[in-house]
C-alpha positions as a Python dict, from the first residue, in 0.01 Angstrom:
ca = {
    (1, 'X'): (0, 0, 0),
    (2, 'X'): (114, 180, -295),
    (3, 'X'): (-108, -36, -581),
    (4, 'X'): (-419, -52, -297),
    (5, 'X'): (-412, 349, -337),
    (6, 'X'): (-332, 293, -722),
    (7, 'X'): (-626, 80, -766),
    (8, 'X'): (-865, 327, -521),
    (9, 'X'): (-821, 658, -713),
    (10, 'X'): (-829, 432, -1048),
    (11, 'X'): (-1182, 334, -978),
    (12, 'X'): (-1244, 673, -815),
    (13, 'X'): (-1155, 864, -1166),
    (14, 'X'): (-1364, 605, -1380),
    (15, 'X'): (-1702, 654, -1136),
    (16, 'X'): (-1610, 1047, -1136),
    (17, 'X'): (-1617, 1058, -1521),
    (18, 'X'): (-1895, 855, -1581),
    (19, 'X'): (-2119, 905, -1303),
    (20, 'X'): (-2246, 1278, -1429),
    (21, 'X'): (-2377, 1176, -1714),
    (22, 'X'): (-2558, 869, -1557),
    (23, 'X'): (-2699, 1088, -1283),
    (24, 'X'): (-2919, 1267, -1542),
    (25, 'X'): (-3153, 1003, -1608),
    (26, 'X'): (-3395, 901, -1297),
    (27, 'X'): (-3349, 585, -1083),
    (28, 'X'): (-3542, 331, -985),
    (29, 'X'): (-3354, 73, -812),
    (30, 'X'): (-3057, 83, -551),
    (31, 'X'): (-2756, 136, -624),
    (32, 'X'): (-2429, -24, -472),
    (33, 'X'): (-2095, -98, -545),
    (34, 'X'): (-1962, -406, -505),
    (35, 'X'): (-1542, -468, -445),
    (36, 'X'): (-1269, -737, -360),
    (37, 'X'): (-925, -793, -363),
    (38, 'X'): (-692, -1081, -498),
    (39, 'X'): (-347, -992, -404),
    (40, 'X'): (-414, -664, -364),
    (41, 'X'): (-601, -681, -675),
    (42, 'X'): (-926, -481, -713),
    (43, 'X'): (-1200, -526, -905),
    (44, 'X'): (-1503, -346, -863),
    (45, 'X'): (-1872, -374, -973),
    (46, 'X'): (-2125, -54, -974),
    (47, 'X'): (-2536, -188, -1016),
    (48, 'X'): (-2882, -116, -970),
    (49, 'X'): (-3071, -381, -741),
    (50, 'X'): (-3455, -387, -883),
    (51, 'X'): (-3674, -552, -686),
    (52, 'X'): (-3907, -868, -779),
    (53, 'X'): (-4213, -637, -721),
    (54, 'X'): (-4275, -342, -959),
    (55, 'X'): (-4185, 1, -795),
    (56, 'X'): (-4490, 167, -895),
    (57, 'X'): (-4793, -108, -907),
    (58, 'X'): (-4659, -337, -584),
    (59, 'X'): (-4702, -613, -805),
    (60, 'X'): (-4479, -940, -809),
    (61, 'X'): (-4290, -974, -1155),
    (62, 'X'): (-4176, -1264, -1354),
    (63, 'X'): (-3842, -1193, -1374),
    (64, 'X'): (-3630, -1486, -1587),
    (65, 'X'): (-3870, -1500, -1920),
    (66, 'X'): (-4039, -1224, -1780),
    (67, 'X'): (-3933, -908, -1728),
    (68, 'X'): (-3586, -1010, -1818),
    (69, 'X'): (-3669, -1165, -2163),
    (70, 'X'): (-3495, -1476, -2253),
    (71, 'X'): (-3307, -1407, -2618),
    (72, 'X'): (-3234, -1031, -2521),
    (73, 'X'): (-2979, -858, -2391),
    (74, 'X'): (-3031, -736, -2056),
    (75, 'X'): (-2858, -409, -1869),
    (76, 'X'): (-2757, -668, -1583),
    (77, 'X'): (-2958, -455, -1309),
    (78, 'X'): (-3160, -146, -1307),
    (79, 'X'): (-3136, 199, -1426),
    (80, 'X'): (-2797, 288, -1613),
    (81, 'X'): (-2582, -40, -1770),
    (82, 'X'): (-2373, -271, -1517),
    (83, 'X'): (-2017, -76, -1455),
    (84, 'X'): (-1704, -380, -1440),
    (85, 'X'): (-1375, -243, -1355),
    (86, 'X'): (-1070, -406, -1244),
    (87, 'X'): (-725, -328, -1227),
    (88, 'X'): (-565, -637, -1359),
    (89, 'X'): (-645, -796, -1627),
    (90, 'X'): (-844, -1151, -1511),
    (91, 'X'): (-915, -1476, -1725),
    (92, 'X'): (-1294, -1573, -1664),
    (93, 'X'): (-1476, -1834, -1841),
    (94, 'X'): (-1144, -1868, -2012),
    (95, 'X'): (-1135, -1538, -2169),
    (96, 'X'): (-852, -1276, -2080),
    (97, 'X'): (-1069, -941, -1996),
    (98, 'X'): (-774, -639, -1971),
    (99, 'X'): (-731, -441, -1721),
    (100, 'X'): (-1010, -162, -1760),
    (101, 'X'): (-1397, -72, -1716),
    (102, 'X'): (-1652, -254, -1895),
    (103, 'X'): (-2035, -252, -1901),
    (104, 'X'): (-2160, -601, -1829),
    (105, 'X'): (-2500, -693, -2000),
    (106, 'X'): (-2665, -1072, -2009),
    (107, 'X'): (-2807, -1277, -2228),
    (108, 'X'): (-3016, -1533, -2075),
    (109, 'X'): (-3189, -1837, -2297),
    (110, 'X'): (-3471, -2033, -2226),
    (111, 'X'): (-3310, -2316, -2242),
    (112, 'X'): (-3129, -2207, -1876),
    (113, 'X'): (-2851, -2116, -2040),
    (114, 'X'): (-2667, -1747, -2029),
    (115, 'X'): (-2361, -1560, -2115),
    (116, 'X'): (-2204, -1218, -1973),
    (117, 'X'): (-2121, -987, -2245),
    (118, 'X'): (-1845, -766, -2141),
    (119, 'X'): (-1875, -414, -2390),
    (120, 'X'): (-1645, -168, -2448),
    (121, 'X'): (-1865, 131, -2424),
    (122, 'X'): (-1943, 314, -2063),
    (123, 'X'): (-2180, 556, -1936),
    (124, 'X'): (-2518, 350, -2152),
    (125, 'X'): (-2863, 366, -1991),
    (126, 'X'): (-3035, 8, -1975),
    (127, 'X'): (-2953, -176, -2286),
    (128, 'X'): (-3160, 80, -2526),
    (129, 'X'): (-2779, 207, -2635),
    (130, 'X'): (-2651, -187, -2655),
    (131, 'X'): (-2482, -270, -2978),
    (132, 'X'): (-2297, -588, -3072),
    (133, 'X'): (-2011, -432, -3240),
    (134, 'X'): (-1873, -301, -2894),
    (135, 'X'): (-1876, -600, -2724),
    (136, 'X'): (-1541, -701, -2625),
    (137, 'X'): (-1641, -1107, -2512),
    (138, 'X'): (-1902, -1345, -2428),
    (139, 'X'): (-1822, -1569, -2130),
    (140, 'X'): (-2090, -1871, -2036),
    (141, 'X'): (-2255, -1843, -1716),
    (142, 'X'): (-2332, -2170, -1473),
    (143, 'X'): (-2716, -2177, -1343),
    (144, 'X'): (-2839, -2312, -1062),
    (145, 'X'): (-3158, -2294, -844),
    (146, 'X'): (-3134, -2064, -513),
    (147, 'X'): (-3268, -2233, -185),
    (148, 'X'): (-3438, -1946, -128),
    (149, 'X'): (-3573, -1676, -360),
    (150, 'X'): (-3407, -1364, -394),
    (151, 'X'): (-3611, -1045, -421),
    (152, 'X'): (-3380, -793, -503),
    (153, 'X'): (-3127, -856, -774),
    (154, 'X'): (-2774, -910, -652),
    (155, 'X'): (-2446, -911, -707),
    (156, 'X'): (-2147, -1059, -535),
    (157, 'X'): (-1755, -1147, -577),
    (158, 'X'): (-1657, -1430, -375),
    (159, 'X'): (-1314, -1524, -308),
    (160, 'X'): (-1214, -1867, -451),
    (161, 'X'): (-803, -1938, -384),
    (162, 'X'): (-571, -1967, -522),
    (163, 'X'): (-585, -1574, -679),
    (164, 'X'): (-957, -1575, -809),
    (165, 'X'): (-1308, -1595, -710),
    (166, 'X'): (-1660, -1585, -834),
    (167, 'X'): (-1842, -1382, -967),
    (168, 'X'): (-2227, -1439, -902),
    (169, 'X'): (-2545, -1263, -1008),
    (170, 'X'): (-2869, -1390, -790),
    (171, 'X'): (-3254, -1297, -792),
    (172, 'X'): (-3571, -1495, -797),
    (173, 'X'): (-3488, -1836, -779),
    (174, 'X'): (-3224, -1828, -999),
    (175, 'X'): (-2818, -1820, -966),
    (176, 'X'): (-2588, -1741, -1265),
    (177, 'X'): (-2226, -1725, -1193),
    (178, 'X'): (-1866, -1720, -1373),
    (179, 'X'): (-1537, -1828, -1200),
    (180, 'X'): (-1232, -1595, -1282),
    (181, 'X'): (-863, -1537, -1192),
    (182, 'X'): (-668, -1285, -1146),
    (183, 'X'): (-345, -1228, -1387),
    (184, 'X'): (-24, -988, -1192),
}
């Protein structure tokens, strides 16, 4: 009970000092937070949802090759950078990410392929602030077709035993996801 409270008023303090200075800009999307625990191990993911259609025309947008340009880096969602925090460190696409917060961005190809860039730097808006120098690693991400279309971009964490999960980013037709586990 102890580390669950740990963990809480970690990720509390991290939103508190980083939030302020996000709230500045003006939204467009959603926002949610996203959270699961592995062992009573947190980790935590704070994102914009845009929608397929454009919030001021109505229109439906290409998003993969569209409005999320393959060969750039994307903010992973809407509004200010992707927020990645977890208590523990966790090995995902066999890379050891430390305990910490992180700003996740993508980079999606054409040719299907895309990575999740895990930066040092916090508190960016979109990927106008982005810079190479701060990123801390680039882990592959799987792709496969949805069943269904998404319309607005999501997030989840799935549980996968033993002590890990997945971590999956969904919208239009597209999946891109990332197994991890989590280190004590």
């Amino acid at each position: 009970m102890k580390k669950l409270t740990l963990s809480l008023i970690t990720v509390a303090a991290t939103l508190l000092g980083i939030l302020p200075a996000m709230a500045q800009q003006k939204r467009t999307s959603p926002h949610e937070t996203i959270s699961a625990f592995f062992d009573h191990k947190l980790i935590s993911v704070v994102y914009g949802r845009p929608y397929t259609k454009d919030p001021r025309t109505g229109e439906v947008r290409k998003i993969w090759g569209g409005l999320v340009p393959y060969g750039q880096v994307w903010r992973t969602g809407a509004d200010e950078s992707t927020l990645f925090i977890t208590r523990n460190p966790v090995v995902m696409g066999g890379t050891t990410i430390p305990a910490g917060g992180y700003t996740l961005f993508t980079l999606p190809a054409e040719d299907g392929t895309a990575k999740l860039i895990f930066n040092k730097r916090l508190g960016l808006w979109g990927s106008g602030e982005y810079d190479e120098k701060d990123d801390f690693a680039r882990v592959n991400l799987k792709k496969q077709a949805l069943e269904k279309p998404v319309d607005q971009f999501t997030m989840a964490i799935e549980e996968n035993p033993p002590g890990g999960g997945v971590l999956k980013l969904m919208w239009e037709n597209t999946e891109y996801s990332v197994a991890f586990t989590v280190q004590k």
